[in-house]
C-alpha positions in Angstrom: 107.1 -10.4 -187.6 108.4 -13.5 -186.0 107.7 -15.0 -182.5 110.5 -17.3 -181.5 109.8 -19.1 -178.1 112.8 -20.0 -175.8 111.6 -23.1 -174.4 113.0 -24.7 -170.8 112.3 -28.4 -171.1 114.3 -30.0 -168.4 112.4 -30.1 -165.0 115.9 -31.5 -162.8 118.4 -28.6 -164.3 114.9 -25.8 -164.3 116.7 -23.1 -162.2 120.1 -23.5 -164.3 118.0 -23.5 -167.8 116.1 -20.3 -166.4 119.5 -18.7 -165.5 120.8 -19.5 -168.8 117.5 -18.4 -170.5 117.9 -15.0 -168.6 122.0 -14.6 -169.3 121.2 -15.2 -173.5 118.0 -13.1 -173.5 119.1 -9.8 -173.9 121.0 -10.8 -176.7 118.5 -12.5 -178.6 115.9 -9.8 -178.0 119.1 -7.3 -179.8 118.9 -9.3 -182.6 115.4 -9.4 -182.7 114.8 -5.8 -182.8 117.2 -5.4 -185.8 115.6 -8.4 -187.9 112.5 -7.6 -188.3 111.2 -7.3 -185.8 111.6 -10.8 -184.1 110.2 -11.3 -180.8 111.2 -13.8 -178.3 109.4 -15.4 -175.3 110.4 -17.5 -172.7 108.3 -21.0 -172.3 108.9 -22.7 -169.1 107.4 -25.8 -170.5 108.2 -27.7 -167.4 105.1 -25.3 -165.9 102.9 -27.1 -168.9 102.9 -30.4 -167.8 100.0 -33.1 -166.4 100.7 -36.5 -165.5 99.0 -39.2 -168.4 99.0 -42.1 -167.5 102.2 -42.6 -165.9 103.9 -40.0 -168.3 104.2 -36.1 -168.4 102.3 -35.3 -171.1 102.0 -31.1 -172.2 98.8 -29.7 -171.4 96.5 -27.8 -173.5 97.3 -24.7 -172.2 101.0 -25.5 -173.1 99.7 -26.3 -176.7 98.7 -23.1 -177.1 101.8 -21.0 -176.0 103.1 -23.4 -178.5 101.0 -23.1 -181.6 101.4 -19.4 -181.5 105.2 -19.4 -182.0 107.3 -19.1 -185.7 110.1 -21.2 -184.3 111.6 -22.8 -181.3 114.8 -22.2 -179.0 115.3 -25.2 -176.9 117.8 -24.6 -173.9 119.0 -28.0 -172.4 121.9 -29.2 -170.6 124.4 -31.5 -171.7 124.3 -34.8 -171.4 126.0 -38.2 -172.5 124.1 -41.3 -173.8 121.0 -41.1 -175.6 118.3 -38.3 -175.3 116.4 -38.7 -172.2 113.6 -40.6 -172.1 111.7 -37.1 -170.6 112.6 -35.2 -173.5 111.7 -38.2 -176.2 107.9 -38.1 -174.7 108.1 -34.1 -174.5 109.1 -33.7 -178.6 106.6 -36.7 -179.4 103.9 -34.7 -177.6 104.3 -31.5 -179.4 104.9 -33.0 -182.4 102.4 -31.4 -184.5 103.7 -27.4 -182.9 107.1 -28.8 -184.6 105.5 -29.1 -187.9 106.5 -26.8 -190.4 108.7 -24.3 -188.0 112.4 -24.0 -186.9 114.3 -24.8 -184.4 117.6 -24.5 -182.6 119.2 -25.8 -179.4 121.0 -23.8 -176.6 123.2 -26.3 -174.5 125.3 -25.9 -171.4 126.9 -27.7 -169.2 129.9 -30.1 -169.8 132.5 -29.7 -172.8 133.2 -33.4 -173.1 129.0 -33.8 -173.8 128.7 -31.1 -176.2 128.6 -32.9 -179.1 126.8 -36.0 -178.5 124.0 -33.4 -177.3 123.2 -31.6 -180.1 123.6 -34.6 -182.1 121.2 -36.5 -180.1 118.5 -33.4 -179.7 118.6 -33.1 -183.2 118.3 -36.5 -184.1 115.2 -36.5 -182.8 114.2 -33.2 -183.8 114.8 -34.4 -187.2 111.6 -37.0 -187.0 109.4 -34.1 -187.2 109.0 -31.8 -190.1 110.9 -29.1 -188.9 114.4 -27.0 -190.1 117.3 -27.1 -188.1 120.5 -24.4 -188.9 123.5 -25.4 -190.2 125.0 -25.0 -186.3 123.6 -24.5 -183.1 125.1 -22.6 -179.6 126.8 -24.2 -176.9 128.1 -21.5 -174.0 131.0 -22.8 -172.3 131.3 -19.8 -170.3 128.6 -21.0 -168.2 128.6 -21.5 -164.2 125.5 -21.5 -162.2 126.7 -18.7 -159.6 128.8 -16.5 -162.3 128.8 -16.3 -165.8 130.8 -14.1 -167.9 130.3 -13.3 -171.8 133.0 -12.4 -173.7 133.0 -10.5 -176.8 133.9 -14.3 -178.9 131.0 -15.7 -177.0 128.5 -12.6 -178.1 129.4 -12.7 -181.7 129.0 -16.4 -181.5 125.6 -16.0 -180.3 124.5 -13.4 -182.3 125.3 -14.5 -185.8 124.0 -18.2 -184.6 120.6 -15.9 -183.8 121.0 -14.4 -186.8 121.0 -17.4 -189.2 117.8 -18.9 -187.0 116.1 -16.1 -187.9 116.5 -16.8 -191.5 115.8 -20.5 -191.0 112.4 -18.9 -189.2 111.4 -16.7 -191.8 111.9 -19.1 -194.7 109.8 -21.9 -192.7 107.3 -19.7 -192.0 107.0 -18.5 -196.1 106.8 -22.1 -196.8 103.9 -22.4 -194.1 102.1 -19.6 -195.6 102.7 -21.0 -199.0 101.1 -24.8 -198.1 97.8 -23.4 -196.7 97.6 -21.0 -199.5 97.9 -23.8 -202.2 95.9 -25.9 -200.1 93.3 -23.4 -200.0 93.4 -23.0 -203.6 93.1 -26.9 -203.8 90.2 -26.7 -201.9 88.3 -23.7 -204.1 88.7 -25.5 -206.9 87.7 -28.6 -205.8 
């Protein structure tokens, strides 16, 4: 079984992210049900942070809701320019729930910034030990007040959901693998 957590990160765009968390849910939670039984949660990780020393830094608590998840959804909205200094300090801080486990990034927003984003996000995704798919999802269907899917943008979603899952399950073999050799190490030592 895999827990995959769908995790809101921007605190300025935190009612659009939730809508757009709500609008792709149902269709993650389809696949999940047919691929062995994958589970996913929603993490408003926005509800997680403590000021330190002058920065938002994720609290325990927020560590924990972490820790317990396979592999990470991250819903953001597009932007141009560099990732946001917010979301820089928010990776960097749960760097070590990162390690080891999957991830893939849900972006709305503009067309013209689609790109840049996911390059960017992943970018810095990339510092940490973690897999990335091949492609991520970007919904261009999306408007705050009404949002329609279309059949395209379903089967886009779902066979994007479906390769995560993959990417999930194969980090999480490797996981089990490591702390099995590493206990093995240890025995024998």
């Amino acid at each position: 079984m895999n827990n995959i957590g769908v995790v809101l990160i921007d605190k300025e765009n935190e009612k659009e992210s939730t809508a757009v968390s709500k609008k792709v849910l149902p269709y993650l939670k389809k696949v999940g049900r047919r691929a062995y039984d994958t589970t996913f949660e929603v993490i408003a990780l926005t509800d997680f942070l403590v000021p330190v020393d002058e920065q938002l830094m994720v609290s325990d608590k927020g560590h924990q809701q972490l820790a317990k998840k396979d592999g990470y959804i991250f819903i953001v909205p597009t932007f141009s320019g560099g990732v946001p200094k917010d979301y820089c300090q928010l990776f960097s801080s749960i760097s070590e729930e990162l390690n080891n486990k999957s991830a893939l990034v849900i972006c709305y927003g503009s067309e013209n910034d689609r790109k840049n984003t996911k390059q960017k996000i992943n970018e810095v995704l990339l510092q940490y030990d973690i897999g990335l798919p091949t492609s991520d999802i970007f919904l261009p269907e999306y408007n705050f007040f009404d949002w329609h899917l279309k059949d395209v943008i379903e089967d886009y979603i779902v066979s994007r959901i479906k390769e995560f899952i993959y990417w999930t399950q194969a980090m999480k073999y490797l996981r089990n693998l490591k702390s099995s050799l590493d206990l093995e190490r240890f025995v024998a030592d």
